[in-house]
PDB file of N, CA, C and O in Angstrom:
ATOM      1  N   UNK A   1      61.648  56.166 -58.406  1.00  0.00           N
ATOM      2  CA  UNK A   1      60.634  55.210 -58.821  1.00  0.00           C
ATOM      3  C   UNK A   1      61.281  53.855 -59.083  1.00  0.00           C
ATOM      4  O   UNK A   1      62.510  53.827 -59.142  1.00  0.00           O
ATOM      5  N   UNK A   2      60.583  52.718 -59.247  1.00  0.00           N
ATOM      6  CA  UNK A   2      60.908  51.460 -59.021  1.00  0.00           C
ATOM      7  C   UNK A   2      60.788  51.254 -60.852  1.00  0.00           C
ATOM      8  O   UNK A   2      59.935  51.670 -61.635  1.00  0.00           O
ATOM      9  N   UNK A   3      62.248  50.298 -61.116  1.00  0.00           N
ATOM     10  CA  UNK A   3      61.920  49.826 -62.326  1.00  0.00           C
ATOM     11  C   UNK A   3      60.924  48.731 -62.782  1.00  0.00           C
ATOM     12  O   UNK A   3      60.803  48.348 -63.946  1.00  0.00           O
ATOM     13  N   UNK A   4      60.137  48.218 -61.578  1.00  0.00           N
ATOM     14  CA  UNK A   4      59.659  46.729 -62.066  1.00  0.00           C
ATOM     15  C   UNK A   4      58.516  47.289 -61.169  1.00  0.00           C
ATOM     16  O   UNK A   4      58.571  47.932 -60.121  1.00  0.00           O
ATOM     17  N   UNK A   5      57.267  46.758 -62.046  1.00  0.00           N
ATOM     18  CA  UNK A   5      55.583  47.043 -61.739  1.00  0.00           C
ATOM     19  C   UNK A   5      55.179  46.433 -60.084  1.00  0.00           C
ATOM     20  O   UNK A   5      54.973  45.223 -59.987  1.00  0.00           O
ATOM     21  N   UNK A   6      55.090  47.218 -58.954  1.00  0.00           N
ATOM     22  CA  UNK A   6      54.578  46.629 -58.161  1.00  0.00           C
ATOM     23  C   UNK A   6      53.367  45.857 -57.752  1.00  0.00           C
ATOM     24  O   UNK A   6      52.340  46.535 -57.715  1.00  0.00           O
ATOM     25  N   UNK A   7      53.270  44.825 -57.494  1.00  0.00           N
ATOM     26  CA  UNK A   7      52.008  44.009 -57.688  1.00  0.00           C
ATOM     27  C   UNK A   7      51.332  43.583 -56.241  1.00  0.00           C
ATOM     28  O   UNK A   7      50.185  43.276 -55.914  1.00  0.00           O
ATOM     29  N   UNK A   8      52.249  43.675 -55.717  1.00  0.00           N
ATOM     30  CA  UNK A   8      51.459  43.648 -53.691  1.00  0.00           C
ATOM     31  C   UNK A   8      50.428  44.673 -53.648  1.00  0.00           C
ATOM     32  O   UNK A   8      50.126  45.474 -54.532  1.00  0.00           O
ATOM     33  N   UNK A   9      49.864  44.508 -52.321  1.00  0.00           N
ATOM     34  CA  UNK A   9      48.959  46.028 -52.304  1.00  0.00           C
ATOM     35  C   UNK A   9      50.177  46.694 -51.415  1.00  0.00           C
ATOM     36  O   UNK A   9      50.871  46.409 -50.439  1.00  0.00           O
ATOM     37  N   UNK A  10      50.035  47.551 -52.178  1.00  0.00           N
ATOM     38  CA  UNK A  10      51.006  49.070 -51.652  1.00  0.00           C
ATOM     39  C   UNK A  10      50.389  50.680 -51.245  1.00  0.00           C
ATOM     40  O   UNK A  10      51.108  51.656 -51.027  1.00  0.00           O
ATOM     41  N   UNK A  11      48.766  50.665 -51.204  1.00  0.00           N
ATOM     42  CA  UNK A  11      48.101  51.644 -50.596  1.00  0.00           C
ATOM     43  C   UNK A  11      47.960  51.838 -48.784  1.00  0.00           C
ATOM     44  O   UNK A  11      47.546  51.115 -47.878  1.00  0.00           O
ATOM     45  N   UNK A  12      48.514  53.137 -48.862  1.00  0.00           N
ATOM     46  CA  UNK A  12      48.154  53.365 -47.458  1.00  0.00           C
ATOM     47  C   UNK A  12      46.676  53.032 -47.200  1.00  0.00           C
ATOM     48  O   UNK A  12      46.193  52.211 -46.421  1.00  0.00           O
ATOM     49  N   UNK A  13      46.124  53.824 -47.998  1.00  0.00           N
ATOM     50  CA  UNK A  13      44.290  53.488 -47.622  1.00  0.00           C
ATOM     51  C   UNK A  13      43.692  53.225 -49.098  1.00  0.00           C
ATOM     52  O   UNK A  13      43.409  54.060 -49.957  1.00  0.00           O
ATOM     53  N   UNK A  14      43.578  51.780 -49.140  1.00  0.00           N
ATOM     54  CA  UNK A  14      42.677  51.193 -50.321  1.00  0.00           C
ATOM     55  C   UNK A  14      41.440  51.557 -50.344  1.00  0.00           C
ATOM     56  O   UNK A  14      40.693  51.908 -51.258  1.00  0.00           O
ATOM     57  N   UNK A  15      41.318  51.436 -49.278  1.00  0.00           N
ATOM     58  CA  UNK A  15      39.679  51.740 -49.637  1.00  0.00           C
ATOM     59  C   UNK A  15      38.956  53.001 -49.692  1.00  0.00           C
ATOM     60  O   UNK A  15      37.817  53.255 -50.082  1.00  0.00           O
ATOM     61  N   UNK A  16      40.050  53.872 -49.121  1.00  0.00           N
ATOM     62  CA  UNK A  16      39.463  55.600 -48.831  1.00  0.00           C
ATOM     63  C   UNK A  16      40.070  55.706 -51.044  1.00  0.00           C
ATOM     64  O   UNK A  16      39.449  56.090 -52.035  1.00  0.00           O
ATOM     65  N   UNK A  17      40.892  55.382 -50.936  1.00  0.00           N
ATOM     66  CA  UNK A  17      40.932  55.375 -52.469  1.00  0.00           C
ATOM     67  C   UNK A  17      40.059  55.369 -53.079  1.00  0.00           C
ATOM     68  O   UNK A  17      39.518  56.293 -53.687  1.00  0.00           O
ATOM     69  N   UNK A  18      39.758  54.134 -52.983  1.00  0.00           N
ATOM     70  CA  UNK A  18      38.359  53.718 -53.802  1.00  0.00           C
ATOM     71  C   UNK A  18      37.321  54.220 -53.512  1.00  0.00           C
ATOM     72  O   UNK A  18      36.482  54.159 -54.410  1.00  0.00           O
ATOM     73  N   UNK A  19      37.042  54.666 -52.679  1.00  0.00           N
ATOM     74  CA  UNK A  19      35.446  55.048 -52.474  1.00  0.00           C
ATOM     75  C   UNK A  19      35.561  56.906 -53.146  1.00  0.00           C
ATOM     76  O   UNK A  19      34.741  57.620 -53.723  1.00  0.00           O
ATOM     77  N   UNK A  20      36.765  57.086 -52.771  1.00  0.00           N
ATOM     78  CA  UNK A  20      37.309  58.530 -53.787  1.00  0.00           C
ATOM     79  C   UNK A  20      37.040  58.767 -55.281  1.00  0.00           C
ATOM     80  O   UNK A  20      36.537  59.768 -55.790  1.00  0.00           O
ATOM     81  N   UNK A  21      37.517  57.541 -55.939  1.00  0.00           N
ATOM     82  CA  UNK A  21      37.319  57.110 -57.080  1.00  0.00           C
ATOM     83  C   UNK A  21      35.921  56.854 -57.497  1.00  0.00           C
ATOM     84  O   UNK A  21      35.424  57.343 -58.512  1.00  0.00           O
ATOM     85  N   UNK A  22      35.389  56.171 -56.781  1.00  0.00           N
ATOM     86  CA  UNK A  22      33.811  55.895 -56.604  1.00  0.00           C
ATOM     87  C   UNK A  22      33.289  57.055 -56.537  1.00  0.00           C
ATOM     88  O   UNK A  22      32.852  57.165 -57.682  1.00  0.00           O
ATOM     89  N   UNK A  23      33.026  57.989 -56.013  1.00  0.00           N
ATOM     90  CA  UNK A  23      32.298  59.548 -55.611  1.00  0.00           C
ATOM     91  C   UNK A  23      32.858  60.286 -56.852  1.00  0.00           C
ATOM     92  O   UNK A  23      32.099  60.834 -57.651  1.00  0.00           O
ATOM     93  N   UNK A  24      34.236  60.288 -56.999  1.00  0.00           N
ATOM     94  CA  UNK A  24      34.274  61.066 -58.314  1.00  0.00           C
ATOM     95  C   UNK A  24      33.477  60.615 -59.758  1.00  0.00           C
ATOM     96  O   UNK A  24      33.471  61.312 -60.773  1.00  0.00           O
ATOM     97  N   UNK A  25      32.785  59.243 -59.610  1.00  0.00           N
ATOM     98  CA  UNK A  25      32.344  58.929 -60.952  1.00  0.00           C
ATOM     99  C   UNK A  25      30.623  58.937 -60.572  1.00  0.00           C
ATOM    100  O   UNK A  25      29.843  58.596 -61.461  1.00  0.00           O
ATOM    101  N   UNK A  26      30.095  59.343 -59.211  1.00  0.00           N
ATOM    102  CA  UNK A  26      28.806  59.282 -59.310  1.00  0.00           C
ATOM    103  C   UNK A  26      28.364  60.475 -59.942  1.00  0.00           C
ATOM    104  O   UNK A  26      28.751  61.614 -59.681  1.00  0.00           O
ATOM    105  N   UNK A  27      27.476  60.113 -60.844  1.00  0.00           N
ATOM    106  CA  UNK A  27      26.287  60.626 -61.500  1.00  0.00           C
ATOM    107  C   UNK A  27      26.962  61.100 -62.744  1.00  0.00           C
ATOM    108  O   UNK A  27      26.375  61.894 -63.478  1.00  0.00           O
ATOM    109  N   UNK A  28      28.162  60.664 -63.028  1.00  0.00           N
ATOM    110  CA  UNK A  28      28.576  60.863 -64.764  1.00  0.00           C
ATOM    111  C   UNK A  28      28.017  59.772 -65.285  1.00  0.00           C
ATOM    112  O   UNK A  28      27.764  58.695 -64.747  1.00  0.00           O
ATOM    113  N   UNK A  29      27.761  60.318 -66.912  1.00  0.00           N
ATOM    114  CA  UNK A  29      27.471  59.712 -68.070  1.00  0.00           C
ATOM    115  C   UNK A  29      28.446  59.040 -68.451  1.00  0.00           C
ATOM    116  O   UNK A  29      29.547  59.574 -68.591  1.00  0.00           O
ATOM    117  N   UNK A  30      28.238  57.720 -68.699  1.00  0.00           N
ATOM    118  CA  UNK A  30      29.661  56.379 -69.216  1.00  0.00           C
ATOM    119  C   UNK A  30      31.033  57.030 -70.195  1.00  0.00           C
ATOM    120  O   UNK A  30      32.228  56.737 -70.208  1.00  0.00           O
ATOM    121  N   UNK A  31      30.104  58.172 -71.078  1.00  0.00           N
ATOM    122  CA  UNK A  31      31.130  58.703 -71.760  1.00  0.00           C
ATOM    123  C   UNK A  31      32.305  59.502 -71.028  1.00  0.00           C
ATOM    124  O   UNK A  31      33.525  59.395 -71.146  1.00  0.00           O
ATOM    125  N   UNK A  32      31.339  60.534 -70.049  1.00  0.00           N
ATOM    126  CA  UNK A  32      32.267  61.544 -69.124  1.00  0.00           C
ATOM    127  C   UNK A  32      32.729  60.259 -67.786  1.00  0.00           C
ATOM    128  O   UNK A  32      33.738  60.524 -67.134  1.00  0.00           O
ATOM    129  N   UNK A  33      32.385  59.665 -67.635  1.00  0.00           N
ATOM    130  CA  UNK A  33      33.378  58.893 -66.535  1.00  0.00           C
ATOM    131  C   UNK A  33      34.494  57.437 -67.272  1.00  0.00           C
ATOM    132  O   UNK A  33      35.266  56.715 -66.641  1.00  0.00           O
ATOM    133  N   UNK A  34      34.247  57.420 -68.465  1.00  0.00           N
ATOM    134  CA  UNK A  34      35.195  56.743 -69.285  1.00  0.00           C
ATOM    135  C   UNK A  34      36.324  57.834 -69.274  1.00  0.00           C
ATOM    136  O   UNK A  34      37.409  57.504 -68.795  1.00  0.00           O
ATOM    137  N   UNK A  35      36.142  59.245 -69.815  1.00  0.00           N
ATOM    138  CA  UNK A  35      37.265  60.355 -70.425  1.00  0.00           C
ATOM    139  C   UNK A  35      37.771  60.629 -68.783  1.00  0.00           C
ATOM    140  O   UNK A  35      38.973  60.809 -68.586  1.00  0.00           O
ATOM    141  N   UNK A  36      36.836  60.651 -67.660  1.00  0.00           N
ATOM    142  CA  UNK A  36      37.857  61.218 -66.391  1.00  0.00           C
ATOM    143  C   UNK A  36      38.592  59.395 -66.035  1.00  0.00           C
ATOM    144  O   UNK A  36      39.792  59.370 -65.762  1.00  0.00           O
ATOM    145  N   UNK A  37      38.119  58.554 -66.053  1.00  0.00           N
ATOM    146  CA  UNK A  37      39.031  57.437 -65.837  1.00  0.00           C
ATOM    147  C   UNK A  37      40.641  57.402 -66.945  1.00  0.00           C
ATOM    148  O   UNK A  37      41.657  57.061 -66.338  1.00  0.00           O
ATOM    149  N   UNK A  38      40.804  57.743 -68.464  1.00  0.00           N
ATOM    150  CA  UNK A  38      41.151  58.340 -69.414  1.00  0.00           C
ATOM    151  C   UNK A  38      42.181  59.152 -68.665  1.00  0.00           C
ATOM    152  O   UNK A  38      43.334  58.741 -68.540  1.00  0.00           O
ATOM    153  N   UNK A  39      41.699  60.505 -68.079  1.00  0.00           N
ATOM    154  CA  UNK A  39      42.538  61.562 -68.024  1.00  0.00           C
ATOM    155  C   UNK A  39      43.662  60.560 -66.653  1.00  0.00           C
ATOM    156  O   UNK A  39      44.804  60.104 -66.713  1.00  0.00           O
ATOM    157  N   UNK A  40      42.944  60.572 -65.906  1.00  0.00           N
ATOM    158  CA  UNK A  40      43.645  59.124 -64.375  1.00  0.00           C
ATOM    159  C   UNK A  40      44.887  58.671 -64.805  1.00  0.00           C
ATOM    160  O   UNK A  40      46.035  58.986 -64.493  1.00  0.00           O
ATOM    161  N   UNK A  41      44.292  57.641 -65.804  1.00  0.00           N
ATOM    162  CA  UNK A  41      45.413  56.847 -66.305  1.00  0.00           C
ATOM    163  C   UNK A  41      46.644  57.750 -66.540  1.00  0.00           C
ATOM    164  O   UNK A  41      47.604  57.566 -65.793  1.00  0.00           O
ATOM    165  N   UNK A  42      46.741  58.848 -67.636  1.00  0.00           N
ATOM    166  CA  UNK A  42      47.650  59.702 -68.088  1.00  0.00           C
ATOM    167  C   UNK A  42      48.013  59.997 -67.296  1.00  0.00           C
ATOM    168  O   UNK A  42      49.231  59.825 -67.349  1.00  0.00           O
ATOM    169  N   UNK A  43      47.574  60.625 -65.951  1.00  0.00           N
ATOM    170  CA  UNK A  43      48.115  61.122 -65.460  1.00  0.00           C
ATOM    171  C   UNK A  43      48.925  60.704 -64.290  1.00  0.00           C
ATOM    172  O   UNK A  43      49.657  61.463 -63.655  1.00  0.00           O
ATOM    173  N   UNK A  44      48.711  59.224 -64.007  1.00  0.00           N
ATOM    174  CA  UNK A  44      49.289  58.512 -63.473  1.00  0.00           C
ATOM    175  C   UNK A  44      50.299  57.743 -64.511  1.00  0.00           C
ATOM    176  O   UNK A  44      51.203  57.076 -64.008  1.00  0.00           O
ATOM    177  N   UNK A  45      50.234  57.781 -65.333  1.00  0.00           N
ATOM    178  CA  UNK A  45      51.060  57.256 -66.374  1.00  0.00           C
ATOM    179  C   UNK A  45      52.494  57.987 -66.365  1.00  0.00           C
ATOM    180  O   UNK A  45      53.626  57.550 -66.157  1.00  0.00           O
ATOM    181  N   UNK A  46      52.010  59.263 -66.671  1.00  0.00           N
ATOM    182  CA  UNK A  46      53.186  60.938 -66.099  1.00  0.00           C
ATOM    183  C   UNK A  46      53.780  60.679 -65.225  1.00  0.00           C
ATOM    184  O   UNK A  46      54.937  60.395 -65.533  1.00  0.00           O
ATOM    185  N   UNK A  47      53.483  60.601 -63.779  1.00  0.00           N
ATOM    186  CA  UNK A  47      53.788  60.423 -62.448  1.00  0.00           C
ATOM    187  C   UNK A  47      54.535  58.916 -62.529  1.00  0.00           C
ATOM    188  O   UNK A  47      55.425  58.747 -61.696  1.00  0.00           O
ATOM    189  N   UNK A  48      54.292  57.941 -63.341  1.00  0.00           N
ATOM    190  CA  UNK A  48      55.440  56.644 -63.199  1.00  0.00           C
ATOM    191  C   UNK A  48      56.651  57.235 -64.184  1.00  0.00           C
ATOM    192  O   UNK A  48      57.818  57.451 -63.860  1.00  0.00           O
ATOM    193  N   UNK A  49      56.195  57.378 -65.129  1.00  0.00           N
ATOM    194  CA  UNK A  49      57.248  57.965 -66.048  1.00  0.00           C
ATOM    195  C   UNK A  49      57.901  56.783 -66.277  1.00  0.00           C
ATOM    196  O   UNK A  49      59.015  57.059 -65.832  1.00  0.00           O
ATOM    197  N   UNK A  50      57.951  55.927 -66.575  1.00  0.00           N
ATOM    198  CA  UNK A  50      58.975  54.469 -67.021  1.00  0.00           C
ATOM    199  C   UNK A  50      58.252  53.727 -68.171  1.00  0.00           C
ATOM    200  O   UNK A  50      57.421  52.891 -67.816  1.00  0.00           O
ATOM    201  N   UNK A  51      58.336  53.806 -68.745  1.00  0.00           N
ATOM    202  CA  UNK A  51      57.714  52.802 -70.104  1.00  0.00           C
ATOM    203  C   UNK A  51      57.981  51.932 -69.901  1.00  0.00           C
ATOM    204  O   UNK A  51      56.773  51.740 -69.767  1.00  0.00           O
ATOM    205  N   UNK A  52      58.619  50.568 -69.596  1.00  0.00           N
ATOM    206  CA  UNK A  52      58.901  49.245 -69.569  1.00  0.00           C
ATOM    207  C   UNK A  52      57.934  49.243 -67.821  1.00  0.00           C
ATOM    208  O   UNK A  52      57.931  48.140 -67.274  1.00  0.00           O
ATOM    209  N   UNK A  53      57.440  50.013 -67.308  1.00  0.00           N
ATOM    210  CA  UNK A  53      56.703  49.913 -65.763  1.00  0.00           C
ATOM    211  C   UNK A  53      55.082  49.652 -66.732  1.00  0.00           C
ATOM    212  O   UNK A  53      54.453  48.609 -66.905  1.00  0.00           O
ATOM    213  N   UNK A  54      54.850  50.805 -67.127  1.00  0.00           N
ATOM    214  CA  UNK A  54      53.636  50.743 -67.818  1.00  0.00           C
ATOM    215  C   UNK A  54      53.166  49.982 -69.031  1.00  0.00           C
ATOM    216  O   UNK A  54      51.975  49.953 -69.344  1.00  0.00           O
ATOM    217  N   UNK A  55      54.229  49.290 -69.796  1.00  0.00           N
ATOM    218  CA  UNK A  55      53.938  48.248 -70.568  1.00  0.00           C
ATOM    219  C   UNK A  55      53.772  47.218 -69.257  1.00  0.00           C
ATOM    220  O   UNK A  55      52.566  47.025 -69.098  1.00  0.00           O
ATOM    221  N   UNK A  56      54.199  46.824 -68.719  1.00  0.00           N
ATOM    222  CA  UNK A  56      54.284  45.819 -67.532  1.00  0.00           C
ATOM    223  C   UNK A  56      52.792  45.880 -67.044  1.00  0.00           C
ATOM    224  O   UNK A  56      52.199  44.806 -66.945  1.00  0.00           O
ATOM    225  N   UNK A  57      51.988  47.305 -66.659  1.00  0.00           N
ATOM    226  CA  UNK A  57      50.803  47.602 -66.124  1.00  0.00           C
ATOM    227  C   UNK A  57      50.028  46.833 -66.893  1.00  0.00           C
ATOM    228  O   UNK A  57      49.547  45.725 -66.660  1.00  0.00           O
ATOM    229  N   UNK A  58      49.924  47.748 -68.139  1.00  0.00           N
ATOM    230  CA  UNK A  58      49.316  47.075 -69.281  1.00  0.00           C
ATOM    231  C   UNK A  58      49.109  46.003 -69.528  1.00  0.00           C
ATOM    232  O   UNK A  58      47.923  45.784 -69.776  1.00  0.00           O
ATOM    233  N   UNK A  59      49.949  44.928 -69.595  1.00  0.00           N
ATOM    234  CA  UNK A  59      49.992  43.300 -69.594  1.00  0.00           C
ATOM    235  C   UNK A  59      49.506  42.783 -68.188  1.00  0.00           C
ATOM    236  O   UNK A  59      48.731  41.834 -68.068  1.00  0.00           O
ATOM    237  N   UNK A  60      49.829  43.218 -67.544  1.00  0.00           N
ATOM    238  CA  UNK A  60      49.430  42.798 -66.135  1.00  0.00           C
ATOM    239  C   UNK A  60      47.651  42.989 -66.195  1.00  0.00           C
ATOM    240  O   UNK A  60      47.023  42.126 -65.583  1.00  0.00           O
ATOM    241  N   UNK A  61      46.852  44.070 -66.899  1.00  0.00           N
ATOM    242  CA  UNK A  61      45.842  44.526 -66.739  1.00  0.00           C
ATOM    243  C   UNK A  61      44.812  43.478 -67.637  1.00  0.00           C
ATOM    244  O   UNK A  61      43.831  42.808 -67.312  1.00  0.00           O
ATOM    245  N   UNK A  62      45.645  43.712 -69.116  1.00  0.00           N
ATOM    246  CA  UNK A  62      45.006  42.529 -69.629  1.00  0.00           C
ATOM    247  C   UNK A  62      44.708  41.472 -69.173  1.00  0.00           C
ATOM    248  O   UNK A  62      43.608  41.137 -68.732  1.00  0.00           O
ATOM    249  N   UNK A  63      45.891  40.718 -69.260  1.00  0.00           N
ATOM    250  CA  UNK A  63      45.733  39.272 -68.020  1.00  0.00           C
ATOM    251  C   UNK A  63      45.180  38.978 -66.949  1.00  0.00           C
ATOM    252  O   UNK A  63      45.326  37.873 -66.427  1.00  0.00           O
ATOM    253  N   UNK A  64      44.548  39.802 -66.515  1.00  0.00           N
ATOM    254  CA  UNK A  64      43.366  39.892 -65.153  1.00  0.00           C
ATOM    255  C   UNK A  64      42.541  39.807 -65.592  1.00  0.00           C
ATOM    256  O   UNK A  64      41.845  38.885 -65.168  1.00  0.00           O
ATOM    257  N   UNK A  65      42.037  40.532 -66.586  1.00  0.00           N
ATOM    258  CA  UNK A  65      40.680  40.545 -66.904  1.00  0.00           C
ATOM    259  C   UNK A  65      39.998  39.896 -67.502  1.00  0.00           C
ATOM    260  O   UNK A  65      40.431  38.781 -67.795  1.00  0.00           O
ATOM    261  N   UNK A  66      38.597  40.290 -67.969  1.00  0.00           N
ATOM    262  CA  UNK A  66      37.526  38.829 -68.325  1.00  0.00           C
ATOM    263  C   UNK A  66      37.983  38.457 -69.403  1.00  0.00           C
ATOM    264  O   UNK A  66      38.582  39.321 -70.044  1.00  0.00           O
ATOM    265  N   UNK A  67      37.878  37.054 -70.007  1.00  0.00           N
ATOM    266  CA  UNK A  67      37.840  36.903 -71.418  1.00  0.00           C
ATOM    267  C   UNK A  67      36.544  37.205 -72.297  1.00  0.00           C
ATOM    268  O   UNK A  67      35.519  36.621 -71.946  1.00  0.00           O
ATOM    269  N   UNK A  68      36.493  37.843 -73.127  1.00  0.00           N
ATOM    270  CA  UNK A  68      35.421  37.985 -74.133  1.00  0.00           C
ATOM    271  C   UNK A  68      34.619  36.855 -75.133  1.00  0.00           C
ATOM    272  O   UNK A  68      33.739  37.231 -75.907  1.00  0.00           O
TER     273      UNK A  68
END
């Protein structure tokens, strides 16, 4: 694994991804597709295994997103 957060797109198939991701959350309740997005993270979290990668995610995630 790479010590530093990759930020290019690095998916073979983005979009078969996503639409994966997408189908797994149709017709859950916000609560049950919050806890399976939840379990995702962890478990992609597992699979990086680097703490200074996933603090990196983390900040990176914030900083994208909307301001409140």
């Amino acid at each position: 694994m790479s010590d530093k957060l990759i930020l290019n797109p690095n998916l073979d198939n983005a979009d078969g991804f996503f639409d994966a991701l997408a189908r797994a959350h149709d017709g859950l309740e916000k609560s049950t597709s919050d806890a399976l997005n939840a379990r995702l993270i962890f478990l992609l979290a597992n699979h990086i295994g680097n703490n200074d990668v996933l603090t990196e995610a983390l900040a990176a995630a914030q900083n994208s997103g909307h301001q409140r």
